[in-house]
Backbone as ProteinMPNN parsed JSONL, in Angstrom:
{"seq_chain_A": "XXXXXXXXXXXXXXXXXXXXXXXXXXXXXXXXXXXXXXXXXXXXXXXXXXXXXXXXXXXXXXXXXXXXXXXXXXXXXXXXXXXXXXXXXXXXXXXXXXXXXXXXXXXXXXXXXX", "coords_chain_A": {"N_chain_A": [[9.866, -18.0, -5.703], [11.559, -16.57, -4.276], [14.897, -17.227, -3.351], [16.277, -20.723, -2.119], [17.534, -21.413, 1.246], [20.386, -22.921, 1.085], [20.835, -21.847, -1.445], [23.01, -19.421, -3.625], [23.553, -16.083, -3.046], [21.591, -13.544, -4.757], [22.351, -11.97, -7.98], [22.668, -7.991, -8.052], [21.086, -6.876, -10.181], [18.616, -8.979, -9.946], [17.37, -8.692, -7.65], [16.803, -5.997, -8.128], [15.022, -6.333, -9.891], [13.163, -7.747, -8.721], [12.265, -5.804, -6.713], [11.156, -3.952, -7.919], [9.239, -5.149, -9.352], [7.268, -5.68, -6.822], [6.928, -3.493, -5.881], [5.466, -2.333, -7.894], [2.983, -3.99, -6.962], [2.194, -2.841, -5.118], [2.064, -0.087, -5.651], [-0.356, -0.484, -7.8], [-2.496, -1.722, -5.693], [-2.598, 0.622, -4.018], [-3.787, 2.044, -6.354], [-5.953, 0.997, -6.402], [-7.314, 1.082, -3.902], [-7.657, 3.75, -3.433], [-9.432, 4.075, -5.762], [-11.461, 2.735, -4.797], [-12.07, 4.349, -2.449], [-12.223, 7.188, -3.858], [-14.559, 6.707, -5.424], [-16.997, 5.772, -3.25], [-16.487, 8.529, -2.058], [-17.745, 10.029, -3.879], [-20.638, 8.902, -4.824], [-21.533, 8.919, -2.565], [-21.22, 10.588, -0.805], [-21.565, 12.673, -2.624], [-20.086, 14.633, -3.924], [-17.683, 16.546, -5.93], [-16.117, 14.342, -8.309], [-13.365, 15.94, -8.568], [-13.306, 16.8, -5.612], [-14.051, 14.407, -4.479], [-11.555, 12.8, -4.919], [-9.669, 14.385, -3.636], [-10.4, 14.0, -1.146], [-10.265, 11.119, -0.894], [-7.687, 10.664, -1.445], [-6.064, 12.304, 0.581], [-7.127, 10.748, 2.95], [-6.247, 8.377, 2.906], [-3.582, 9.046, 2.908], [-3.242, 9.484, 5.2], [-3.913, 11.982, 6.108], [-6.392, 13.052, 6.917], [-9.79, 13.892, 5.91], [-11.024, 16.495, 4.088], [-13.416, 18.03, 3.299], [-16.276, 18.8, 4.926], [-18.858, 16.345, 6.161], [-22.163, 15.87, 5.443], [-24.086, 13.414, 5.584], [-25.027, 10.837, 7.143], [-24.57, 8.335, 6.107], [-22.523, 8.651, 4.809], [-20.466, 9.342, 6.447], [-20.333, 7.064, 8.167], [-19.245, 5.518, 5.747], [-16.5, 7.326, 5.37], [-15.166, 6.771, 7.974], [-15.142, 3.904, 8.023], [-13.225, 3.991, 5.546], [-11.291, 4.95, 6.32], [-9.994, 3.523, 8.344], [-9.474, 1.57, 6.64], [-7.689, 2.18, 5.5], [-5.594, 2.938, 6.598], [-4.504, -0.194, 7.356], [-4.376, -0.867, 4.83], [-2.004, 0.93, 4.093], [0.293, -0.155, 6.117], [0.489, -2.697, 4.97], [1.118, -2.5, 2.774], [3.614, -1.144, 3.224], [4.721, -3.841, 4.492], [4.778, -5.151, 2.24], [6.705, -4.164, 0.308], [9.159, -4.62, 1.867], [9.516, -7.018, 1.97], [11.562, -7.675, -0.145], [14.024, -7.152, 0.68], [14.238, -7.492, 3.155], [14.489, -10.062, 3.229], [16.766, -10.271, 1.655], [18.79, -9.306, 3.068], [18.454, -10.984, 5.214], [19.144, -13.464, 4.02], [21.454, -12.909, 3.417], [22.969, -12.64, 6.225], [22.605, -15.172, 6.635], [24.004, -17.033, 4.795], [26.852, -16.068, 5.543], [27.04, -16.761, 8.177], [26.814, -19.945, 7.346], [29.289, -20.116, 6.152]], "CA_chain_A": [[10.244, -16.682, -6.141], [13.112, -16.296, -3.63], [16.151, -18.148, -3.241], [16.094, -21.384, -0.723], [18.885, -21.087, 2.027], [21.44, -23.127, 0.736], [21.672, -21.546, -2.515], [23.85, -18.251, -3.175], [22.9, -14.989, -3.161], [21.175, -13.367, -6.04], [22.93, -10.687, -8.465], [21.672, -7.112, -7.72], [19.797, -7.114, -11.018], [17.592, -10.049, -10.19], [16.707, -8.502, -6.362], [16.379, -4.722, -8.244], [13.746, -6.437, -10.639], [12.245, -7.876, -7.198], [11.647, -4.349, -5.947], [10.128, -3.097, -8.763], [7.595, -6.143, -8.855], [6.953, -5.602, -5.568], [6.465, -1.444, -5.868], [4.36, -2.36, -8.57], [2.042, -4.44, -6.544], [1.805, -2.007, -4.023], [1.149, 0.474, -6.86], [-1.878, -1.377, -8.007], [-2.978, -1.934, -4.527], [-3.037, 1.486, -3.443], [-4.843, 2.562, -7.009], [-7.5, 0.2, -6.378], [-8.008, 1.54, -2.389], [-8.031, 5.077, -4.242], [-10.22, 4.159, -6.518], [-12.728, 2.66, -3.801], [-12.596, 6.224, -1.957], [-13.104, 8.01, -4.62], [-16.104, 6.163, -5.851], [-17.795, 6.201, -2.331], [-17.006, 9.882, -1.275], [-18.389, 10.859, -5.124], [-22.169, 8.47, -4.702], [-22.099, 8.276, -0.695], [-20.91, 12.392, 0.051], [-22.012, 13.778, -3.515], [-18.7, 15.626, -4.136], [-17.708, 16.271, -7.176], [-15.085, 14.049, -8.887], [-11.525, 15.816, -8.112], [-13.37, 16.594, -4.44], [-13.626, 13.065, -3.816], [-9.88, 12.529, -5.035], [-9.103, 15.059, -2.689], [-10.773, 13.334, 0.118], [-9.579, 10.027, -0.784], [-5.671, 10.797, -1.15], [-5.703, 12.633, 1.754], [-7.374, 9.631, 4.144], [-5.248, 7.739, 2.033], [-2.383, 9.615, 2.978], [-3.056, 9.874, 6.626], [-3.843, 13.316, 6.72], [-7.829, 13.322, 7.374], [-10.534, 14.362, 5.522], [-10.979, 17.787, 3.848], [-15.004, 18.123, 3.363], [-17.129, 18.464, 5.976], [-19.536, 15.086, 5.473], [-23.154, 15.49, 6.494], [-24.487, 12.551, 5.391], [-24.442, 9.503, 7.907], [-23.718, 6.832, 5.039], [-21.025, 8.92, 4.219], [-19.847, 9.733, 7.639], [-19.797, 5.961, 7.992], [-18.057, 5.316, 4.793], [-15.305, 7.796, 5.295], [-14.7, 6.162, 9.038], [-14.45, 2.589, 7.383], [-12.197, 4.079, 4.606], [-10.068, 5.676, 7.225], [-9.484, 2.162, 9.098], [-8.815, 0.585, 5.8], [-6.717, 2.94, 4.313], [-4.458, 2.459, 7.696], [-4.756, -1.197, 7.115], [-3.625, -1.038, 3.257], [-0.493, 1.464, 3.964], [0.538, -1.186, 6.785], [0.195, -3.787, 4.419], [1.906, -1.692, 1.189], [5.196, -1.377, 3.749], [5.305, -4.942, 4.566], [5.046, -5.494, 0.193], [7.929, -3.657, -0.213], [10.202, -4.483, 2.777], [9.629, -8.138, 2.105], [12.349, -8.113, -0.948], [14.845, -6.267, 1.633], [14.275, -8.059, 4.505], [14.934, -11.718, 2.787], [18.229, -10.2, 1.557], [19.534, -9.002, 4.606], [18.45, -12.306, 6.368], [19.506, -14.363, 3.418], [23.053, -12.794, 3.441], [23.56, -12.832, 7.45], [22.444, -16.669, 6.724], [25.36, -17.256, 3.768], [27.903, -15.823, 6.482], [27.137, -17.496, 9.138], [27.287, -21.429, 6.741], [31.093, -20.3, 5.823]], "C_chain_A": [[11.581, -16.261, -5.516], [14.222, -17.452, -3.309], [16.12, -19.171, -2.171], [17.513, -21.332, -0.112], [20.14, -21.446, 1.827], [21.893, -22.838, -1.21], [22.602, -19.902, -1.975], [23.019, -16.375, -3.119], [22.785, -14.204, -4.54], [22.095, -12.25, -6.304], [21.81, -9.73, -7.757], [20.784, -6.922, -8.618], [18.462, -7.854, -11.118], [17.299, -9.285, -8.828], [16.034, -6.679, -7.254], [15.016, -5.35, -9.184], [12.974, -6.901, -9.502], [11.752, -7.008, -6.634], [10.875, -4.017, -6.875], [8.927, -3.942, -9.054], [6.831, -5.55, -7.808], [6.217, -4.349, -5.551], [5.21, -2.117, -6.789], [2.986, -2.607, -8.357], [1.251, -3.467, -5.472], [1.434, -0.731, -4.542], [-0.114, 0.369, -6.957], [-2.977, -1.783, -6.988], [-3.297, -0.432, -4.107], [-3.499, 2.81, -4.868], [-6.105, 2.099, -6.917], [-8.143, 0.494, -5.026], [-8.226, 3.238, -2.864], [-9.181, 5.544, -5.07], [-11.529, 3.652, -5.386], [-13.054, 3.905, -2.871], [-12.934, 7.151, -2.63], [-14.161, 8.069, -5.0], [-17.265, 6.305, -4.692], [-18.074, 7.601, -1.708], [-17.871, 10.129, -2.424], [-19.769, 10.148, -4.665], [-22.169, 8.676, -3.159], [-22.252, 9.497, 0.012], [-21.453, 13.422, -1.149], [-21.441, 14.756, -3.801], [-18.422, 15.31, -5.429], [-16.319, 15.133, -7.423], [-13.484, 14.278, -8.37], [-11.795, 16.19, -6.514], [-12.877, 15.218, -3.546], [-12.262, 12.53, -3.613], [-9.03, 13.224, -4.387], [-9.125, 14.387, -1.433], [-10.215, 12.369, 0.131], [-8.3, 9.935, -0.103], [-5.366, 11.662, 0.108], [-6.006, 11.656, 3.183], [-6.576, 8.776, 4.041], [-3.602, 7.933, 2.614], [-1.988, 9.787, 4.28], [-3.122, 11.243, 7.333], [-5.523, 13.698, 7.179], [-8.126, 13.945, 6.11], [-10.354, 16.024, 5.132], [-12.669, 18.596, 4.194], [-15.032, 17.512, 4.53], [-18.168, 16.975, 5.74], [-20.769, 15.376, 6.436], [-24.375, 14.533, 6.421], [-23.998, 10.874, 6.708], [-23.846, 8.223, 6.951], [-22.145, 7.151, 5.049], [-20.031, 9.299, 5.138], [-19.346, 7.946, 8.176], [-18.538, 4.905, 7.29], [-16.615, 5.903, 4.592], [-14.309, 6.895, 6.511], [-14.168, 4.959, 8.928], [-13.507, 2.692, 6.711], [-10.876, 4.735, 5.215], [-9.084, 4.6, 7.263], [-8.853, 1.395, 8.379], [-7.713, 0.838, 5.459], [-5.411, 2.537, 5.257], [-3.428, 1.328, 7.383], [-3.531, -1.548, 6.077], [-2.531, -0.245, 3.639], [0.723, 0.43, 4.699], [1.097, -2.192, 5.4], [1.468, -4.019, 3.021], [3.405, -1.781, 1.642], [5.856, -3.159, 3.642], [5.333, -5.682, 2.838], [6.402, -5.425, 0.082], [9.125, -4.292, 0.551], [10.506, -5.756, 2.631], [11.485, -8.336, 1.322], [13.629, -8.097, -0.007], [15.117, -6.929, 2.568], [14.982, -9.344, 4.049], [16.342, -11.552, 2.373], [19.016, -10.088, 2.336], [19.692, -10.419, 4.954], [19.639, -13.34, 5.719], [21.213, -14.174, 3.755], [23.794, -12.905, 4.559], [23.509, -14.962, 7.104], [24.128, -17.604, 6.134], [26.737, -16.905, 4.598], [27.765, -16.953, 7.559], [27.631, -19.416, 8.679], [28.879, -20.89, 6.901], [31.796, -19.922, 6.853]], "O_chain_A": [[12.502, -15.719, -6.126], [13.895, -18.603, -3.021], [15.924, -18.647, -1.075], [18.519, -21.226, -0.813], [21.065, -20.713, 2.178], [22.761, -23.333, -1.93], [22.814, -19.403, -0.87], [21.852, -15.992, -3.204], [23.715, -14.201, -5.346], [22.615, -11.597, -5.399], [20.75, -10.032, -7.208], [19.628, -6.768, -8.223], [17.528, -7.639, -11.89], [16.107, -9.18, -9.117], [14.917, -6.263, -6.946], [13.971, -4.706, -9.093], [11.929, -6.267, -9.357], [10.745, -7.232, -5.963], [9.718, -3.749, -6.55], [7.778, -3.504, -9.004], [5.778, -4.952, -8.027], [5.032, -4.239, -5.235], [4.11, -2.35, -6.29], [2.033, -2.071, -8.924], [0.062, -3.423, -5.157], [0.5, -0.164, -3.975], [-0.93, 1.023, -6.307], [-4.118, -2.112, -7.313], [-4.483, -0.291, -3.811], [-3.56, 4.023, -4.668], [-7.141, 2.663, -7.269], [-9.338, 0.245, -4.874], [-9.223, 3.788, -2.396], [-9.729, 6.64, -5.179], [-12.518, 4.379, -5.293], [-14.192, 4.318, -2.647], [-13.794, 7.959, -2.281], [-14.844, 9.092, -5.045], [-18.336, 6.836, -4.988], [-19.095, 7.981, -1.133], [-18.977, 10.516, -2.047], [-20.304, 10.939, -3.888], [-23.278, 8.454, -2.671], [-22.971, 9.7, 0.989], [-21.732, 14.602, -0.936], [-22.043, 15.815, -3.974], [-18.708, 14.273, -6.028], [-15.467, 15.198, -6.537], [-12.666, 13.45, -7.969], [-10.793, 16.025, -5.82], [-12.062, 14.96, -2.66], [-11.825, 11.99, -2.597], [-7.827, 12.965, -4.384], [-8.131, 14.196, -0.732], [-9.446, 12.264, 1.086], [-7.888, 9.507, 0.975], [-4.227, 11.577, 0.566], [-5.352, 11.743, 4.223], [-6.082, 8.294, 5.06], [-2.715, 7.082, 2.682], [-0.859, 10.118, 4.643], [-2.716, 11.622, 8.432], [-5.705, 14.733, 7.819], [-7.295, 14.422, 5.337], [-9.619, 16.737, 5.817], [-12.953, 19.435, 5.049], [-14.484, 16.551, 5.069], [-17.915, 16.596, 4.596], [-20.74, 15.268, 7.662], [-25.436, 14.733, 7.014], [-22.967, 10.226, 6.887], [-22.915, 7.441, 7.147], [-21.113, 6.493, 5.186], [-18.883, 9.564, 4.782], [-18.189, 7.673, 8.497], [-17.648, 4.149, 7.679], [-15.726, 5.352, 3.941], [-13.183, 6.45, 6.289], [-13.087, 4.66, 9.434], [-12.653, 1.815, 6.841], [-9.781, 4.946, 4.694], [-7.986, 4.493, 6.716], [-7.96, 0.644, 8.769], [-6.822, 0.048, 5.146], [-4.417, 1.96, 4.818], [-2.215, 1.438, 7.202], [-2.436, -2.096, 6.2], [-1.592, -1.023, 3.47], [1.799, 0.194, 4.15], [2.283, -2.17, 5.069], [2.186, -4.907, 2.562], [4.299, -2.251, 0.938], [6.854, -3.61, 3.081], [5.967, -6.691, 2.532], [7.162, -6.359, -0.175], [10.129, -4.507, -0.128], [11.635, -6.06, 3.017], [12.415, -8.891, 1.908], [14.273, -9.146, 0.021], [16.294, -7.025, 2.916], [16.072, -9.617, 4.55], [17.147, -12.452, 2.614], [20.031, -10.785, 2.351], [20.777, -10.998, 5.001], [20.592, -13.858, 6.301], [21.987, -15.022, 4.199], [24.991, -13.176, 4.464], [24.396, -15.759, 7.413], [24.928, -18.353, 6.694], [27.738, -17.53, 4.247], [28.492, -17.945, 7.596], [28.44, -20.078, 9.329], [29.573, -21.334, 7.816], [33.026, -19.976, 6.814]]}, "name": "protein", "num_of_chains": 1, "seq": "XXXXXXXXXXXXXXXXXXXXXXXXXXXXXXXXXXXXXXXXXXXXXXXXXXXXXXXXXXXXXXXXXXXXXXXXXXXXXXXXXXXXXXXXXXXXXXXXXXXXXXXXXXXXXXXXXX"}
């Protein structure tokens, strides 16, 4: 997918379609950790629908919980979905930064050969 060291460096069109892959994945990644919080606060806390999507995107988001939770499953399940959610934003940076990072490197690399 990326260039090996002794070739040249890519146009910006071919690295800007690289970002937007990339976003995309990390898109799709953090609808599908959205969609697993929503689904557990709604059966596990018994909130309605845009509650849960409240709760989610905000653990999601790093801002804590909104609802009180007095269910232990669900006091469980929010605590796991905390840790994950951490996890996945972590995870979502290093997605994105990859395209970025390999250019930088690649282009200190291309200086340094000539």
């Amino acid at each position: 997918m990326f260039e090996r060291k002794h070739q040249k460096l890519v146009p910006v069109s071919v690295f800007a379609k690289r970002m937007v892959f990339h976003a995309s994945l990390v898109l799709l990644l953090l609808l599908a950790v959205l969609f697993i919080g929503i689904s557990g606060y709604h059966w596990l806390a018994n909130l309605s629908w845009v509650d849960s999507l409240l709760n989610a995107s905000m653990i999601l988001g790093g801002m804590g919980p909104v609802d009180t939770l007095t269910a232990t499953n669900a006091k469980i399940f929010a605590s796991v979905y905390a840790l994950f959610s951490g996890l996945v934003v972590i995870a979502a940076m290093g997605i994105i930064l990859v395209p970025i990072m390999h250019r930088v490197l690649h282009a200190f690399h291309i200086q340094d050969n000539s």
